[in-house]
N, C-alpha and C positions, 0 to 999 in steps of 0.2 A: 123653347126651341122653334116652336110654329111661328113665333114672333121673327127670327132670327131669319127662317126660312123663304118667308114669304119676302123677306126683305132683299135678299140676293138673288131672288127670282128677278126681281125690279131689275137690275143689273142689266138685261139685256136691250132695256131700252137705252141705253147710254150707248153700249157697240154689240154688235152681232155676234162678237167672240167671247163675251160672257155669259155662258150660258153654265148652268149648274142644275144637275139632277136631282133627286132626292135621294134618289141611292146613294150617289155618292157623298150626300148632306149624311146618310142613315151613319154613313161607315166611318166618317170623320166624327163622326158624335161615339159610336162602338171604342172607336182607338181612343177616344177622352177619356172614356169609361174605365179601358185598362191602363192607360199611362198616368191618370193626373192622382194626386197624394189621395191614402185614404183615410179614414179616420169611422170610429166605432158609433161617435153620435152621427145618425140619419142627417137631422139638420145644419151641421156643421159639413158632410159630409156633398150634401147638395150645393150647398155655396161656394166649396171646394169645385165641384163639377161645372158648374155656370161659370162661373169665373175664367176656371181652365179650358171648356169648350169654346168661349166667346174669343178669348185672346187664341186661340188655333186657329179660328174661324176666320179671324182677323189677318190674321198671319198668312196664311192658304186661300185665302182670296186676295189680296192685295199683289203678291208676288207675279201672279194674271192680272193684273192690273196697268194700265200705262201711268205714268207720273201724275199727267192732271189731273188724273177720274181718283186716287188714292184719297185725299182729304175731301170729298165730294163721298164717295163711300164711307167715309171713318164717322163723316155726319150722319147721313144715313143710318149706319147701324146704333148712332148714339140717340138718336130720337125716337127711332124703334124701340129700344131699351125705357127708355122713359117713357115712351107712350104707353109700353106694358105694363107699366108703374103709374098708369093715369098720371102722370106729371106732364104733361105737355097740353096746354091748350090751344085749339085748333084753327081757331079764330086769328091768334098769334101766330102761331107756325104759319098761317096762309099769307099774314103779309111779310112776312118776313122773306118769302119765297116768291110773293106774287108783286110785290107792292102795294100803289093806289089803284084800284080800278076805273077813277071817276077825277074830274079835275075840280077839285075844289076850291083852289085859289082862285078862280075868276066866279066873281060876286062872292065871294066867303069874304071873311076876316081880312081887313090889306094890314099891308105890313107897314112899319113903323120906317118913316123917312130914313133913319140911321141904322137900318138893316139890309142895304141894301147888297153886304156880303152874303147873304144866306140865300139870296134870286127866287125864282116863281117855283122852279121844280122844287127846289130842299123847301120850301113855304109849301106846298101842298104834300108832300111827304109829311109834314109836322100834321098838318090839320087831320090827315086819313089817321096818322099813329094816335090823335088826340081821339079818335073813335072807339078806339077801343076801351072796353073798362077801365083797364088798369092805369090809362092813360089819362085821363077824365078830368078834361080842363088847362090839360097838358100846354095847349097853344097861347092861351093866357099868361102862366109863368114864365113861358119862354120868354114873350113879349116884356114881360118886366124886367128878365134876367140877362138882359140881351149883352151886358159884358161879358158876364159869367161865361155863355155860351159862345162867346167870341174867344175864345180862351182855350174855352176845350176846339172848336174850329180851328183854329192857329196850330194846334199842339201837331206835331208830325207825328206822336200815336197818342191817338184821338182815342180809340178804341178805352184805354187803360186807364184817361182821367176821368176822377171822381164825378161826376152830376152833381149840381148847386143844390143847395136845401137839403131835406129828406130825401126828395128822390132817389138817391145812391143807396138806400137804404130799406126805402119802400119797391122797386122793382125785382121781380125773379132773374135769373141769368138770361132766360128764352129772353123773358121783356128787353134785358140790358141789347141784347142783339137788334133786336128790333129798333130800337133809337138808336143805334150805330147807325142801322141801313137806311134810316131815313135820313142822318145826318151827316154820318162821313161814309159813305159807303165805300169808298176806296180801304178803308179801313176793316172791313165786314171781312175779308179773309183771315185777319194775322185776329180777329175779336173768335170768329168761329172754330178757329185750333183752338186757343183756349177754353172756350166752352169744350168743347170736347176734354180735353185734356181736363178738367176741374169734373168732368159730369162723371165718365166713366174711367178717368188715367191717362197719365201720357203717353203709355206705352201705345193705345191706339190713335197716336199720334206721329210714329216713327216706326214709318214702312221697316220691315225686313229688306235688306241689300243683296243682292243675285246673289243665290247659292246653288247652283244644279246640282250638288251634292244634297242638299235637305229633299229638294223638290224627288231627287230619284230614290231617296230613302222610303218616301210616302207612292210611292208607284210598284205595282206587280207586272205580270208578264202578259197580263189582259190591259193594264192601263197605258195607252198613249201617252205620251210625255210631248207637249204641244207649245213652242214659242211661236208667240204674237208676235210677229213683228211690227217696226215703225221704220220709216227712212231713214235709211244710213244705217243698219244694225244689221248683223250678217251671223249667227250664232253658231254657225257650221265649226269654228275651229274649237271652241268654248265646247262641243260637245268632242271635237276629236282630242280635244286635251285629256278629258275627262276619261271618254273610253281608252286611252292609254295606261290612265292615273290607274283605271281599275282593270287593269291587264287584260281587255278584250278588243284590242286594237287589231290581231290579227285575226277576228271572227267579227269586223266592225263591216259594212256597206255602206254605201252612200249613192245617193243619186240626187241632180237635180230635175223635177219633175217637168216635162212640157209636150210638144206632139208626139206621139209614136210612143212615150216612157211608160206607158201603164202597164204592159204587160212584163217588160223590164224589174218593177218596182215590185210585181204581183210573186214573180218568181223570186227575187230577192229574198221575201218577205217568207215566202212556202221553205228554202233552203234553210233561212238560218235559226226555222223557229227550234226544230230539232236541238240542233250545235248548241245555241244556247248562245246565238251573237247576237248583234243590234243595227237595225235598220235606219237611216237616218234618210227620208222622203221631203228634201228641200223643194220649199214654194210651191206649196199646193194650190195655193190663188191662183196660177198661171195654167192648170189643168180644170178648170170648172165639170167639162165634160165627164170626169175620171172621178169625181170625189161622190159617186153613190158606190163605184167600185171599192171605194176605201171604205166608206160606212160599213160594204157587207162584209167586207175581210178583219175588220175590226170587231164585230157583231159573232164572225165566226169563230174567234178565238178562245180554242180550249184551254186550260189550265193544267188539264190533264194529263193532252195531249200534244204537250211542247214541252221544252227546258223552262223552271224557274228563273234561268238568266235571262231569257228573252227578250229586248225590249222594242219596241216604235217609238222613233224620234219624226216628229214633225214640224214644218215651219211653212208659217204662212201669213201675209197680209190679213185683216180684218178686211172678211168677205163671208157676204150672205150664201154664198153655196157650199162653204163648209159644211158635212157635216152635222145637225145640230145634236147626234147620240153621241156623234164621236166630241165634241166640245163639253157634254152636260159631264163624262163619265173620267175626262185624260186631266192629267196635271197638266196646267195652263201657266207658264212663265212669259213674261216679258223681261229684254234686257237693252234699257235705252240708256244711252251713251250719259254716263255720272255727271248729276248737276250739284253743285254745293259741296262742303266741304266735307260733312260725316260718308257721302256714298263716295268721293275721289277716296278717302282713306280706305 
């Protein structure tokens, strides 16, 4: 789990709006404990649990996620997983991620007059990859195999054909990446679902699709329920459908936030904890000044002392004055406008 933890910590260097607590990691792990299968043997009983807590984990961060950052994390947690498992070596992973740091094609190795498809850049990608152990003499076969490898080049997925000789046979999965990104790199997206998908399943390969039904199943009357927005994505009616759906339309609020609305939103917020309604605080990027008031009224909320129906709805652009207790602690959804055909369905 520390493995796991430290891992979505990272998260927040990618955008501001992912930010995730421990507590709330604690309590997401507690809920695995009671919900996922049991069973009487120990050891069987814990791989039940790992299993079950990683695909929740997966599942409950991604849906805070925006489209692009979703397979960027799914890798993430898959090399985390592996690295826990000493499978990952490090050396590989760096170039995989970094490339070449040094340009070795000028005075290294030249290339063979009838290679003049594979140009200076993919020619010093090959000589850094041929650095590495595994790699070892790499730029020599290539040079003789220069059909072969014209072949896999030509292929429109590159990613998926075999390698000449043994090679196909002698490299690990990480390594098979590694020669993608030095050779077709445009291909290094549709090779890296894969790996994911072969290392850990494909299920963490196929985001969960907007549900504010799951998202508010996993929320109480202390946790904020917080859409990210992205341009063009406007969630307000998505929730008033919803508080319909669950018959608290006529104990619902709403405001959209901007000068003068703080203490509007503040009393709002005091009225309906009682009743047992739900507050819905549109566009809190647009009040900077207002959002340490939000932290404290967030921060002050008893469980005790309100209705169980209670909720805060909030929406807001990816912005550094958010909040960051109220981010680590609220359900985090994004809902960008369906691309492809499983999210139109």
């Amino acid at each position: 789990t520390a493995v796991l933890f430290f891992g979505i910590v990272e998260l927040t260097n990618i955008d501001p709006m992912y930010q995730y607590s421990l507590q709330w990691f604690q309590q997401l792990f507690s809920l695995s404990i009671d919900s996922s299968p049991k069973s009487d043997m120990f050891e069987d009983r814990l791989e039940i649990l790992k299993d079950y807590f990683t695909e929740s984990l997966y599942q409950n961060i991604c849906r805070g996620l925006f489209e692009k950052d979703k397979t960027l994390f799914s890798f993430a947690l898959c090399i985390r997983i592996l690295s826990g498992d000493g499978m990952i070596d490090a050396t590989e992973l760096r170039f995989l991620l970094v490339g070449p740091t040094s340009d070795l094609a000028e005075g290294g190795p030249k290339l063979p007059a009838q290679a003049d498809w594979v140009g200076q850049q993919r020619w010093n990608e090959i000589l850094f990859l041929s650095q590495l152990p595994a790699f070892k003499s790499f730029e020599g076969y290539f040079q003789r195999q220069l059909p072969a490898f014209k072949e896999i080049y030509d292929s429109v997925e590159a990613d998926k054909e075999p390698l000449p000789g043994d090679w196909e046979s002698r490299l690990s999965p990480l390594q098979r990446l590694c020669f993608v990104r030095a050779f077709r790199v445009d291909c290094l997206s549709s090779a890296v679902i894969s790996f994911i998908s072969d290392q850990i399943g494909a299920k963490f390969v196929e985001p969960p699709t907007f549900d504010i039904a799951k998202s508010f199943a996993d929320s109480v009357n202390t946790t904020p329920l917080i859409f990210i927005l992205s341009p063009g994505t406007d969630p307000v009616a998505d929730v008033v459908r919803f508080a319909d759906k669950m018959g608290v339309s006529k104990r619902f609020e709403s405001i959209s936030l901007g000068q003068g609305q703080g203490p509007k939103a503040t009393k709002m917020i005091e009225q309906t904890q009682g009743s047992g309604g739900w507050v819905l605080l549109s566009n809190c990027h647009l009040m900077e000044s207002w959002m340490s008031n939000l932290e404290a009224i967030v921060e002050q909320l008893d469980p005790e002392g309100m209705s169980a129906n209670f909720r805060l709805w909030l929406t807001s652009m990816p912005a550094k004055s958010f909040p960051v207790q109220v981010l680590q602690n609220g359900v985090k959804m994004t809902n960008e406008p369906p691309s492809g055909l499983r999210a139109n369905l």
